[in-house]
C-alpha positions in Angstrom: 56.1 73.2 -51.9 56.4 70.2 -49.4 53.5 68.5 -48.7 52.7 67.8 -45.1 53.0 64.5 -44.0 50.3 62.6 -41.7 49.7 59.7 -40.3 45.7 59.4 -41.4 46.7 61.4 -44.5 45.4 58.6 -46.4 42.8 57.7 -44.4 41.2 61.1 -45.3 42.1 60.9 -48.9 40.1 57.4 -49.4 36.9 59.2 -47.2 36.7 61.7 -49.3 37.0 59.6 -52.0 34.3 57.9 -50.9 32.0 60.9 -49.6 32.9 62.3 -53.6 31.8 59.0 -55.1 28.8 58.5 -53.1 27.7 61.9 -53.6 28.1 61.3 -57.8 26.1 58.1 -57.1 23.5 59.8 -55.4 22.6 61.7 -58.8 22.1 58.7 -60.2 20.3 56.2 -57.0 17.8 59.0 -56.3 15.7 59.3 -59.8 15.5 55.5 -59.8 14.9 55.2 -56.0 11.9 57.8 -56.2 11.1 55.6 -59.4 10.9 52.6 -57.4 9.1 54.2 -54.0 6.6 55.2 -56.6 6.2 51.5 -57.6 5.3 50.6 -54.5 2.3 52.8 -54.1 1.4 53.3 -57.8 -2.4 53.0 -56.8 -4.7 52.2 -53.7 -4.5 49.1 -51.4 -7.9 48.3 -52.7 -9.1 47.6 -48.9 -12.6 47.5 -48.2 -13.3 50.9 -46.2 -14.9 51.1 -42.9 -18.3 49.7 -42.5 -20.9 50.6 -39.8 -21.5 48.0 -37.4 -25.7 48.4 -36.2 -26.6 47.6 -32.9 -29.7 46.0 -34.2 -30.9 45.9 -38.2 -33.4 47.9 -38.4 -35.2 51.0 -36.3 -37.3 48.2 -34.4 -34.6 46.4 -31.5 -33.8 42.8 -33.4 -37.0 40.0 -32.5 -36.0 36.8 -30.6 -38.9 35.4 -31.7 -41.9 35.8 -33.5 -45.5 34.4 -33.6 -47.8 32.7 -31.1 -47.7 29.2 -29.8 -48.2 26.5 -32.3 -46.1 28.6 -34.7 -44.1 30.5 -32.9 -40.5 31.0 -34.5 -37.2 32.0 -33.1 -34.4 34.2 -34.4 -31.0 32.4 -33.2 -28.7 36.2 -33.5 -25.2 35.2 -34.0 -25.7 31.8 -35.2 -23.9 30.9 -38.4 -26.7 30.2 -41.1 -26.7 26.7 -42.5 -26.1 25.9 -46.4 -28.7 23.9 -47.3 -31.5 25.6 -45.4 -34.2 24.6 -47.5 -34.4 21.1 -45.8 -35.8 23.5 -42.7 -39.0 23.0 -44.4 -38.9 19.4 -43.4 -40.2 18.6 -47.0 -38.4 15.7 -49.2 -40.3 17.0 -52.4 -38.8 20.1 -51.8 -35.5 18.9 -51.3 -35.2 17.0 -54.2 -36.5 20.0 -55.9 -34.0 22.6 -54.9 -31.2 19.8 -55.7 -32.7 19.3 -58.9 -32.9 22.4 -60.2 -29.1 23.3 -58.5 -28.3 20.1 -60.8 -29.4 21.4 -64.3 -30.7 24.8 -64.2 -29.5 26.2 -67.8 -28.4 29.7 -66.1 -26.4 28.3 -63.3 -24.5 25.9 -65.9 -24.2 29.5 -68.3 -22.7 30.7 -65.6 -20.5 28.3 -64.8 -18.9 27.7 -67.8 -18.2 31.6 -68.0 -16.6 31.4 -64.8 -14.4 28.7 -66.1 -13.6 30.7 -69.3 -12.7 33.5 -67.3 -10.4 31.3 -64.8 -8.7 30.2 -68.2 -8.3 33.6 -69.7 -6.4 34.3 -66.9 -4.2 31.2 -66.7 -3.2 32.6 -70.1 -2.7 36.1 -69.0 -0.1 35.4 -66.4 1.4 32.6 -68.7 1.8 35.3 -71.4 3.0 38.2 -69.0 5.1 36.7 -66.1 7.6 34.1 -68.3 9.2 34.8 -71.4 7.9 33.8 -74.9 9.9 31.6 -77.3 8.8 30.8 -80.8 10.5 28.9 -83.3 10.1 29.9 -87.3 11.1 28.8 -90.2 11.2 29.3 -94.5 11.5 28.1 -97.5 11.5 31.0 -100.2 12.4 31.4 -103.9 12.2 35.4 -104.6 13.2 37.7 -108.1 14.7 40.8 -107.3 16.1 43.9 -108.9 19.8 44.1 -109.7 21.9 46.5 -109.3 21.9 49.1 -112.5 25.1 48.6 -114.6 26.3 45.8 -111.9 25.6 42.2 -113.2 22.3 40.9 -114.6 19.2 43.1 -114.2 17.5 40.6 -111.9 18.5 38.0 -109.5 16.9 34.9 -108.7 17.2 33.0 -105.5 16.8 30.7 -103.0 15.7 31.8 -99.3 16.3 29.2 -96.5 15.7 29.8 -92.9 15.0 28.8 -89.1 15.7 30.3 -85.9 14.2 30.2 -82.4 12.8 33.8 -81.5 12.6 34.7 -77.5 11.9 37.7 -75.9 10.7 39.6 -72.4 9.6 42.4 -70.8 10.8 42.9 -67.8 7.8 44.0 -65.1 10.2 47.2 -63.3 7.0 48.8 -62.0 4.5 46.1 -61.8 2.4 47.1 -64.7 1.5 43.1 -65.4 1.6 42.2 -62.0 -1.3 44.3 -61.3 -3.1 43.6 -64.4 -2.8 40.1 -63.5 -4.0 41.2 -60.0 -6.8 43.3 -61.7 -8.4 39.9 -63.7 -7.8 37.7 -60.8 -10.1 39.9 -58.7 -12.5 40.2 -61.4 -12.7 36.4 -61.6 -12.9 36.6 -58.0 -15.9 39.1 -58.6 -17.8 36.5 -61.1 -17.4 33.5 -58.7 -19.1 35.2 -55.7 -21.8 36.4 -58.4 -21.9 32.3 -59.3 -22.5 31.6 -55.7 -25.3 34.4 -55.4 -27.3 32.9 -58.1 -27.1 29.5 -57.1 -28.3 31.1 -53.5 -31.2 33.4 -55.6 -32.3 30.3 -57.8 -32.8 27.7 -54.3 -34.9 30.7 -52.5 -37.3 31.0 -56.0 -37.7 27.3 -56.4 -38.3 27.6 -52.6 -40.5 30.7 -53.5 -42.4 29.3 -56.3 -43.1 25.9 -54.7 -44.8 27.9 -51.9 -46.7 30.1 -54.2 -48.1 27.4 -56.4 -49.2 25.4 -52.8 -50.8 28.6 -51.8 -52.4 29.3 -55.1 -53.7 25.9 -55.4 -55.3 26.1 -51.4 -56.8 29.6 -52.4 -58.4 27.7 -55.4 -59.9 25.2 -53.2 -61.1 27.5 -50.8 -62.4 29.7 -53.9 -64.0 26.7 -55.3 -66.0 26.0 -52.0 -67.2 29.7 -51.8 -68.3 29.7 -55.4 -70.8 26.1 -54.5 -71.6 27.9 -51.5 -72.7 31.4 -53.4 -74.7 29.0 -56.6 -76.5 27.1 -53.7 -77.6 30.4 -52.0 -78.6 32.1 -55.6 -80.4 28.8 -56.3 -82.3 29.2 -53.2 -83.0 32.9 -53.9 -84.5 32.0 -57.0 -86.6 29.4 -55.7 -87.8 31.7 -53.2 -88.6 35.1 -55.6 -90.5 32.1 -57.7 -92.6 31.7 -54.5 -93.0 35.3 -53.9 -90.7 35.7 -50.7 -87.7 37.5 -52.6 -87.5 39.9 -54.9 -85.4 40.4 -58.3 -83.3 42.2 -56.1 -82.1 39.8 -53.9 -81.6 37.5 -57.1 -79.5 40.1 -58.7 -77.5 40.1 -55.6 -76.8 36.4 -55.1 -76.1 36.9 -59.3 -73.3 39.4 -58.6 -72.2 36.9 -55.6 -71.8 34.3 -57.6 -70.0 36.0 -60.4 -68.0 37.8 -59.1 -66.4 34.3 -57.5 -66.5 32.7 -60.7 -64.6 35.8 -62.1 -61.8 35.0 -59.5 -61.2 31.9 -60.6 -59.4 32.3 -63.9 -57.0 34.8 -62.2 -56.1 32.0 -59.4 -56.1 29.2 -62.2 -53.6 31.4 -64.4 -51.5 32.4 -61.4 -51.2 29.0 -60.0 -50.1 27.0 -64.0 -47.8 30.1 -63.9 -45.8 29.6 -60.8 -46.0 25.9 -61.9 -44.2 26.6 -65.4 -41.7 29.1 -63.3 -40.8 26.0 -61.0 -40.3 23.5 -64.1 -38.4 26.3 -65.8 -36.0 27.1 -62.3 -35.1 23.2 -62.2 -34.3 23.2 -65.9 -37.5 21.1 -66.9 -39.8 22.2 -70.0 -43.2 23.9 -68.3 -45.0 20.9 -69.9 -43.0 18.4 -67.3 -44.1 21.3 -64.3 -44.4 18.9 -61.1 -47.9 19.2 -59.0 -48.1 21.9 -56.6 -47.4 20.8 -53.2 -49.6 20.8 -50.0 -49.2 24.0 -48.1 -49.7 22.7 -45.3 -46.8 19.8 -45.5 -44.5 22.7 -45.6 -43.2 23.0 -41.7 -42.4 26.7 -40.6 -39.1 26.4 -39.6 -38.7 26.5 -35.9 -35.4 28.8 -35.5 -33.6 30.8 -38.3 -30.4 31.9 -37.6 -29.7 35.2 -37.9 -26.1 36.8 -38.1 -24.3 39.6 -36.5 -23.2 42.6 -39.2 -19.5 41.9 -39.2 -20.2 38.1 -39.8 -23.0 38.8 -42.3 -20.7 41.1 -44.3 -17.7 38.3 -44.8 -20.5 35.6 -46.1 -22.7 37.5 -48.2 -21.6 36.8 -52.2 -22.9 40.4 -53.0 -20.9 42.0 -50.6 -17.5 39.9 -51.1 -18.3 40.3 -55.0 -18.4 44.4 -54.6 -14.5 43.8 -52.8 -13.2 41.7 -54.9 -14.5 44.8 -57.8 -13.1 47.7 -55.3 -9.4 45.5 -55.5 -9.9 45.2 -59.1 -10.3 48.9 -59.4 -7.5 49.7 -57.5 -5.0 47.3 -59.2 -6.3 48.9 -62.7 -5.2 52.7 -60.9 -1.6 51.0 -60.7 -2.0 49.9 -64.4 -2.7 52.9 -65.5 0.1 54.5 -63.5 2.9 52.2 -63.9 1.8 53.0 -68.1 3.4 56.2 -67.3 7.0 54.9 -66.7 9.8 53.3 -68.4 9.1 50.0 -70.1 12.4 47.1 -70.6 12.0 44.6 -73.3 15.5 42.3 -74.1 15.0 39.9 -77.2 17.0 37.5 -79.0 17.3 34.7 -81.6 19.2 32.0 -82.9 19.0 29.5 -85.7 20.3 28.6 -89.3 20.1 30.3 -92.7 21.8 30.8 -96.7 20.5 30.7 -99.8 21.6 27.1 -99.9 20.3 23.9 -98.4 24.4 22.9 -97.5 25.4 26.4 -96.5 21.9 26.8 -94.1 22.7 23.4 -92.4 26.5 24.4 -92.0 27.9 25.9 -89.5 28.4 29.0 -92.0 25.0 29.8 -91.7 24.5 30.4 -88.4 22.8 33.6 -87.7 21.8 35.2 -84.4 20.7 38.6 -82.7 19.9 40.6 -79.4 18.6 43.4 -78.1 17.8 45.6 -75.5 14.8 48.2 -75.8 14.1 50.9 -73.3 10.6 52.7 -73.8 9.8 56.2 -71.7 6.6 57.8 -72.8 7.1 61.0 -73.4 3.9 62.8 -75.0 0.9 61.1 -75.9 -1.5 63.5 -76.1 -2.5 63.4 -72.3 -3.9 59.8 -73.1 -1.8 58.4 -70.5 -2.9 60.7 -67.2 -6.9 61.3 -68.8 -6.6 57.1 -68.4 -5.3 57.3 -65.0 -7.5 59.5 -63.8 -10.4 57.4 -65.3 -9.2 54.4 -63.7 -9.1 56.6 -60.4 -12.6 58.0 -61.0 -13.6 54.0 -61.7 -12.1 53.3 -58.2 -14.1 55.6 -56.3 -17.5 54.2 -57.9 -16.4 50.8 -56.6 -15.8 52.5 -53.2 -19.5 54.1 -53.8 -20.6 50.7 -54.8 -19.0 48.8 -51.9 -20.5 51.3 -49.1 -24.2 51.2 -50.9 -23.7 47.1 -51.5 -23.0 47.1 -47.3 -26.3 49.6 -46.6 -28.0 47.1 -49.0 -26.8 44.2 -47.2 -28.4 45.5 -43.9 -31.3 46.6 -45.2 -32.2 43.5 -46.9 -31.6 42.0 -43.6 -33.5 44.6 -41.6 -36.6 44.1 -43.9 -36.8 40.1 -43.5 -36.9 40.5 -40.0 -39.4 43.0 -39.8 -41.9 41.4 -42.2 -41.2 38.1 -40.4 -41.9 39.7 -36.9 -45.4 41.4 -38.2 -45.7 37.7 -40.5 -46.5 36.0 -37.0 -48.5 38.6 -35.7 -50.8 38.6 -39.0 -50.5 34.4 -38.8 -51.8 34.6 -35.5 -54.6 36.6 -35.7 -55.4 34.9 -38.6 -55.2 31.5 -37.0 -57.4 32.5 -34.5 -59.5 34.3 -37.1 -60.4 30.8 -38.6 -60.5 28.6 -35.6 -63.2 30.9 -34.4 -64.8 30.7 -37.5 -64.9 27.1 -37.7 -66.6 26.9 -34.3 -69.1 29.1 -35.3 -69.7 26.9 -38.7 -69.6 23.9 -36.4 -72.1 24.9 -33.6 -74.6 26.2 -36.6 -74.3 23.0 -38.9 -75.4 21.1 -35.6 -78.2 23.4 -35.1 -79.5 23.1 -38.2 -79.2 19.1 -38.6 -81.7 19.6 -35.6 -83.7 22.2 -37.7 -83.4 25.2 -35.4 -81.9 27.2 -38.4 -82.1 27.1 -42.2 -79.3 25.6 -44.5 -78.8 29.1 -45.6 -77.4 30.3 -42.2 -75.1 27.4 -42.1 -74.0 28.3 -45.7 -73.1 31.7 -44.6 -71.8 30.4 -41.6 -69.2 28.1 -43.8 -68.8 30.8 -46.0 -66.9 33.2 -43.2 -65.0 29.7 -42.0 -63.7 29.7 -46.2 -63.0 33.9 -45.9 -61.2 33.2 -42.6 -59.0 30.4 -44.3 -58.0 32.4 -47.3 -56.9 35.0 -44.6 -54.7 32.3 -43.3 -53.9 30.5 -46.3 -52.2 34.0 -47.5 -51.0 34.4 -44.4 -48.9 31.3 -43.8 -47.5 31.6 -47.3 -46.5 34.8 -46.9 -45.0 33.6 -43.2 -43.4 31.2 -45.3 -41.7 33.0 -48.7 -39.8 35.8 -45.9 -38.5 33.1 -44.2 -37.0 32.1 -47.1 -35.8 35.6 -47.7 -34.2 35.8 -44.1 -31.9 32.8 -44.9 -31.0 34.0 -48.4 -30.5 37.5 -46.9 -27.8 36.1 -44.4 -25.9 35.2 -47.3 -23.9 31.9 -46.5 -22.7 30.1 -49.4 -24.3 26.7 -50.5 -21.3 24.4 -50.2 -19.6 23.6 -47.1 -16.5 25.4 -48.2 -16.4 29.0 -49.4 -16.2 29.2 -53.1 -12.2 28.8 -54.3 -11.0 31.8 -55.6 -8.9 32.0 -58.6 -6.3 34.6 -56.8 -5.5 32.1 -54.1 -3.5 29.6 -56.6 -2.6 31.9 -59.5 0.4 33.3 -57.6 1.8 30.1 -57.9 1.2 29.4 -61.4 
């Protein structure tokens, strides 16, 4: 039979050549195309989810300011906190406090170092995983061994000498060490926003204690005056039941007065050496070497505190980048435990020199060498492989729980500084007011009874609500005072200038 000639005839015959070959090659481009589509979503993008964005903190519309004049304080909203906002206080002693303690608190240097271990760990990890490994080996062996039955003697002795160079690698097809690298880099991440936190949590308790050991020691003043007051008045009692004009009663009262003063004391006095040792301890100093409490009222109320908008308060609080940097950590585990579930290519290879001879090792009759190519599919492992999967997906979503409860955390921390701050002034106020009234009143009656128109015990008593009023407003200003502090740790900015350098930004290059 004559075949039909055409023009295109073999035009047509190389198409469908080629539709035949590229439909044989598409049997074997599909699995590992699907193989590598896989690869790039083995596990989630690790992305922080949504977060709300308040119209105002908490249910109470966001204070500008808070207070009355003389002490009035306002609340700059959307301005960028400051670092070192400690020095708001307008205090040196203070200042070189914080400093000191940042200097050579033992738990901030513990914490420090472990960061730096961590960053070297994982130097080591990607040096281990993304190059390949070369070691060099040699020996030096004389060995007895069996002979062969009826074949020769019925042991040989020899010499073993040898040395070769030894490389190998595993080639990373679906990112399984990529994203373990990944994985540890955002864990360092994690622990250097946790540094920064507790460098921000130890400045606000020195800040803290400092104002707590200044209040304690005013309180004990004031205590102190109240307790001469109440011995004076039971003193006069006495006097007066020896004279007939008081009874055992009113003894027994000015007794329980008194007493019940002196019983306070202790409490104060034990509070007070406490907060003391705390400070010594916070700026790494034995509680033997605890400074002297400082004059509450040398602390300054810091006139505006800056107060920052959700979205910026969520990108510059360490607790809240730390719980990210965990959520990307999780994720990049997920693609771990995935990319465990498919092939695996190791190539290895040596080289180097060996006989049973020093001549015949060093010659180029000894030469030895070797390579290989291993490809690794797991098939059945007891459902290990998916139960770890699904544990690393399960450990995902708690960081996504975590991140979302970290964010509500964030606000509410924020929400409950302003809040206490905004009733602080009220309190403050009133308080204020409280004692300059009461000083008045102590005033107009110790003049009254220079001129003898009222008895020393009516100016006592008169003093005594002046002392009441000031421990009102001693308390009061400290506590005005410590939630400040809170506000500024609660917006979150780091201490340094610069935001902390994370180990992911320079490991890709390593």
């Amino acid at each position: 039979m004559r075949m039909l000639k055409h023009p295109d005839w073999a035009r047509l015959r190389t198409a469908a050549a080629g539709r035949a070959k590229a439909h044989t090659n598409g049997y074997i481009l599909a699995p590992l195309s699907a193989l590598l589509l896989a690869a790039c979503a083995l596990g989630p993008s690790g992305a922080a989810p949504v977060s709300p964005q308040p119209a105002q903190y908490g249910v109470e519309p966001n204070p500008d300011q808070a207070g009355a004049p003389g002490t009035l304080q306002h609340f700059a909203l959307g301005a960028r906190p400051v670092p070192q906002w400690w020095q708001a206080y307008d205090n040196a002693t203070l200042d070189a406090w914080v400093e000191e303690g940042l200097q050579h608190s033992p738990t901030l240097a513990q914490a420090g170092h472990a960061l730096a271990g961590a960053r070297e760990q994982l130097r080591a990890q990607v040096g281990s995983s993304v190059l390949p490994s070369i070691d060099a080996g040699g020996q030096a062996a004389r060995q007895r061994a069996l002979g062969l039955p009826d074949l020769g003697p019925n042991t040989d002795v020899y010499n073993v000498f040898e040395g070769q160079l030894q490389a190998s690698y595993t080639f990373d097809l679906f990112g399984a060490t990529r994203f373990a690298n990944s994985a540890l880099a955002a864990q360092v991440d994690a622990q250097s926003y946790q540094l920064d936190a507790a460098r921000r949590a130890l400045a606000a308790n020195i800040v803290n204690a400092a104002i707590s050991a200044a209040s304690l020691q005013a309180q004990i003043t004031s205590t102190e005056r109240l307790l001469a007051l109440a011995a004076a008045d039971q003193a006069e009692t006495e006097r007066r039941q020896a004279l007939g004009a008081a009874s055992a009663d009113d003894v027994l009262n000015a007794q329980a007065t008194t007493e019940n003063l002196r019983a306070s004391l202790p409490g104060l006095r034990t509070q007070a050496q406490a907060a003391r040792h705390a400070l010594a301890v916070l700026m790494g100093r034995s509680p033997d070497q605890a400074p002297p409490a400082l004059d509450l009222a040398s602390l300054h109320l810091p006139d505006s505190v800056p107060v920052s908008i959700p979205s910026d308060l969520l990108r510059q609080r360490p607790d809240v980048l730390a719980a990210d940097a965990a959520l990307k950590a999780a994720a990049a585990e997920v693609a771990v435990a995935t990319a465990d579930l498919f092939p695996s290519l190791s190539i290895t290879g040596s080289f180097g020199q060996a006989g049973f001879q020093w001549p015949t090792a060093l010659s180029a009759a000894g030469a030895i060498w070797s390579g290989g190519v291993s490809l690794t599919q797991p098939l059945f492992h007891g459902g290990a492989l998916l139960a770890k999967r699904r544990a690393a997906q399960d450990a995902y979503q708690a960081a996504l729980d975590n991140y979302r409860l970290t964010v509500l955390n964030a606000f509410q921390n924020v929400a409950d500084s302003l809040g206490a701050l905004n009733h602080d002034g009220s309190a403050q106020a009133s308080a204020n007011r409280a004692r300059q009234a009461s000083l008045q009143i102590w005033r107009d009656t110790e003049r009254r009874g220079t001129l003898g128109a009222v008895p020393a015990s009516t100016v006592r008593a008169s003093e005594r609500q002046y002392q009441n009023a000031s421990l009102a407003a001693i308390r009061a200003s400290a506590a005005r005072l410590s939630d400040t502090a809170a506000l500024y740790q609660a917006m979150g900015m780091p201490l340094a200038d610069a935001a902390p350098v994370t180990p992911s930004a320079h490991t890709a290059s390593k």
